[in-house]
N, C-alpha and C positions, 0 to 999 in steps of 0.2 A: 271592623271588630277583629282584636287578635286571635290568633289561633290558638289551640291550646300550648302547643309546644312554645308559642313567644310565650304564654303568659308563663309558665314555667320555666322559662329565658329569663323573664321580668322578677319574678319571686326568687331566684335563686341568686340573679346580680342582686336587688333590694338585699337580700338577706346577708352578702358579700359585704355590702356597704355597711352594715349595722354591727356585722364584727369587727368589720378594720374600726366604727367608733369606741366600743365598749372596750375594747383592748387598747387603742389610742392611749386612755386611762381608765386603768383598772380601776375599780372600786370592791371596797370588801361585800362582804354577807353582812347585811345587819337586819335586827328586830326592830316594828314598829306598830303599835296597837297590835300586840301579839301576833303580826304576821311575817317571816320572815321571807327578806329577798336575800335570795341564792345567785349571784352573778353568773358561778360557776355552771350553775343549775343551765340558767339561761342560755349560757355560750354555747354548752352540749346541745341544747333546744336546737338553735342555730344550726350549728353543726349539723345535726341531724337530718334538717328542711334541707341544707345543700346535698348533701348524701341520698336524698329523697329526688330531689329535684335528677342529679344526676343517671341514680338510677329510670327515671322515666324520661327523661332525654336518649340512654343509653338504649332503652326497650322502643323508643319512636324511632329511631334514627337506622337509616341501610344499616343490612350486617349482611354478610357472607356463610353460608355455610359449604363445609369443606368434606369431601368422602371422597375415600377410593373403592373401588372393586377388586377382585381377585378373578383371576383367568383360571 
């Protein structure tokens, strides 16, 4: 079973791959049975799930913390 940090590896490549389509070719915003699809809406969506993904790779992952003292 993966761990969480692959599967957050896995969702954020998926989600990589799903912008390079939708941008491949755009498509407008349109109305259908009174609901509309927002592309732009979606791509920000997108966006976001990487920026998300990121930031909890960023908080999993070694960091360093740095101090000096005074004599």
């Amino acid at each position: 079973m993966p761990t969480d940090i692959e599967q957050i590896q896995l969702i954020r490549s998926q989600t990589f791959a799903v912008i390079a389509e939708i941008t491949a070719i755009p498509k407008p915003t349109y109305y259908i049975d009174g609901q509309s699809v927002s592309w732009t809406s979606y791509l920000a969506q997108l966006r976001e799930t990487v920026d998300w993904c990121d930031r909890q790779l960023t908080d999993a992952g070694p960091y360093e913390i740095l101090s000096s003292g005074r004599s």
